[in-house]
C-alpha positions, -999 to +999 in steps of 0.1 A: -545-180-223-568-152-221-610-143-225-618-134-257-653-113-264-671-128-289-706-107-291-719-105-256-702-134-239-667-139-226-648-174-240-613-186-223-588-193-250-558-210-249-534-206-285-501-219-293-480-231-315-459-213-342-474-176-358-470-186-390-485-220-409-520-233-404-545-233-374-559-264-360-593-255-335-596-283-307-637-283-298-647-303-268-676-322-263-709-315-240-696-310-205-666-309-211-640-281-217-607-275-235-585-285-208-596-321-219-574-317-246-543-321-227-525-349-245-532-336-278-519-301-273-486-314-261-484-336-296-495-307-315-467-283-299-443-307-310-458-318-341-483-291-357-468-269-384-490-235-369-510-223-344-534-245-320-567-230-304-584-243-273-615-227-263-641-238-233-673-230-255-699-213-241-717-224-210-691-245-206-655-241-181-638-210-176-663-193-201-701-176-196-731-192-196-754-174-217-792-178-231-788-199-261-772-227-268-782-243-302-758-255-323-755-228-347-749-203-320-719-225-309-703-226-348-706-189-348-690-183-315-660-207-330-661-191-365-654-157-348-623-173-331-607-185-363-619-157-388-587-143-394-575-177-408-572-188-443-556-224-433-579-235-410-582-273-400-605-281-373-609-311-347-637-319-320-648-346-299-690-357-299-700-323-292-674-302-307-674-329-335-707-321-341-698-282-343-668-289-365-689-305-391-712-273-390-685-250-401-676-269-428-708-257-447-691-223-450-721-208-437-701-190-409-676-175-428-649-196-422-637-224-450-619-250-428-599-276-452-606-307-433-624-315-401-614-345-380-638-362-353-645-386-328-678-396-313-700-376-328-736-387-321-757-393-352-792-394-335-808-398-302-845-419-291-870-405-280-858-417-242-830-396-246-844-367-258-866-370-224-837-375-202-821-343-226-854-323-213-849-333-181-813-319-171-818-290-189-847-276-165-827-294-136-815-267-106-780-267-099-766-291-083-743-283-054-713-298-034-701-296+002-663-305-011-641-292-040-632-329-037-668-343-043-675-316-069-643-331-090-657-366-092-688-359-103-670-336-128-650-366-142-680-384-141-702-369-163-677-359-187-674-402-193-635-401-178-644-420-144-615-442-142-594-426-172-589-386-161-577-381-122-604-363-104-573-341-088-558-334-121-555-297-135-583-304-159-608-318-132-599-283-119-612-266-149-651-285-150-660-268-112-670-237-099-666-224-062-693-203-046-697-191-010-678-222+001-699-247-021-689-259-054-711-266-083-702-281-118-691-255-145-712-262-169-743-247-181-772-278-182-788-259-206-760-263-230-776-299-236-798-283-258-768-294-287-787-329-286-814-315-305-793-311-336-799-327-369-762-349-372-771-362-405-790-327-421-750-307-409-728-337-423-750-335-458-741-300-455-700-302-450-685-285-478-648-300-468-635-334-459-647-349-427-630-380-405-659-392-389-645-425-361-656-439-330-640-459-305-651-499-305-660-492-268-679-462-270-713-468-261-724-433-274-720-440-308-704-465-331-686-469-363-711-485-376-738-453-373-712-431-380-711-451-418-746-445-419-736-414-428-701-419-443-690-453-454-652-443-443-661-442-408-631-456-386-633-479-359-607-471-329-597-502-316-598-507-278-609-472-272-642-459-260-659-427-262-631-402-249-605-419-273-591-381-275-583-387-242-573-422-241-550-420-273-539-386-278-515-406-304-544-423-321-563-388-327-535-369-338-523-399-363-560-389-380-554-353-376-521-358-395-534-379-429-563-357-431-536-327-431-511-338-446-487-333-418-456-361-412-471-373-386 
């Protein structure tokens, strides 16, 4: 794990795996960071035939906010990660999803083979656009507790009730300051919700897995086959079925790999 430079910002990376074989690049969604990838990583250092990458994308975790936060300038801060790859497979949840599809235009340089998703949102009303304006100009919000900062970490991130607010990862989504503690991520970085999911998808230039869990009140399988009539349904899960299923998610990674899964 380490802080990699990509132009004028500082990512935290966690890699593993083998050296050699393909790479797989885990994206989380908005909010979130790669720490949420917990139960996949341990399945993919038993499983995956290379090298796994987990970044916390910008604004977002242990990495920097910055100025910008389209969702162009997110692909190119992940293409720079993986640009020494010629095997490249990517994976993201909602957000990350979102960016995953991006790079598979090949605008960015990099050429992944497949891209595997969950949740990724295919478009948002005009109320939600509103309530999108609104936490972006929202001040930060600060926290007497490390303890009170944590729930509303797991909160936002839709894992009340699935991720345990004093787990390592709820550790990873706060920030202390001066004895107060504030929520790592940049609300800016909500700007994402103004991309065009079905312009990007009509763009891929590789296989996409687009599913959605049957609970997921973010999306469902049945807007994701607006755009792809192969959309899966995940039975029983919800928005976070990453999280909920690590099993589930990495049985997809492995048919659209062709890893025994």
């Amino acid at each position: 794990m380490s802080l990699r430079t990509v132009g004028a910002i500082d990512l935290w990376v966690e890699e593993g795996g083998q050296t050699d074989g393909p790479t797989i690049l885990l994206m989380h969604g908005l909010s979130g960071t790669g720490e949420i990838w917990g139960g996949l990583r341990d399945i993919l250092d038993r499983k995956w035939p290379g090298r796994w990458i987990v970044p916390d994308m910008r604004g977002h975790g242990r990495s920097d906010h910055a100025t910008t936060y389209g969702i162009a300038t997110h692909a190119a801060d992940m293409a720079a990660l993986v640009s020494d790859s010629n095997d490249l497979y990517l994976a993201g949840h909602s957000m990350g999803g979102l960016v995953g599809i991006l790079l598979a235009s090949g605008w960015f340089g990099v050429h992944p083979k497949a891209v595997v998703t969950a949740g990724v949102k295919v478009g948002w009303t005009a109320d939600e656009h509103a309530g999108i304006a609104k936490l972006i100009d929202m001040p930060v919000r600060w926290f007497d507790s490390e303890a009170e900062a944590r729930e509303r970490f797991v909160l936002v991130t839709g894992l009340k009730g699935i991720a345990d607010p004093a787990s390592a990862f709820a550790r990873t989504g706060i920030v202390e300051e001066d004895g107060k503690w504030r929520l790592a991520a940049d609300n800016r970085a909500a700007a994402v919700a103004y991309a065009d999911t079905p312009d990007i998808f009509r763009a891929a230039r590789a296989p996409v897995v687009l599913a959605a869990g049957e609970h997921d009140r973010m999306v469902s399988a049945d807007d994701l086959r607006t755009l792809d009539n192969d959309a899966r349904q995940l039975a029983g899960l919800g928005h976070n079925a990453h999280v909920e299923s690590p099993d589930s998610f990495w049985e997809m990674i492995a048919e659209a790999t062709g890893v025994t899964p």
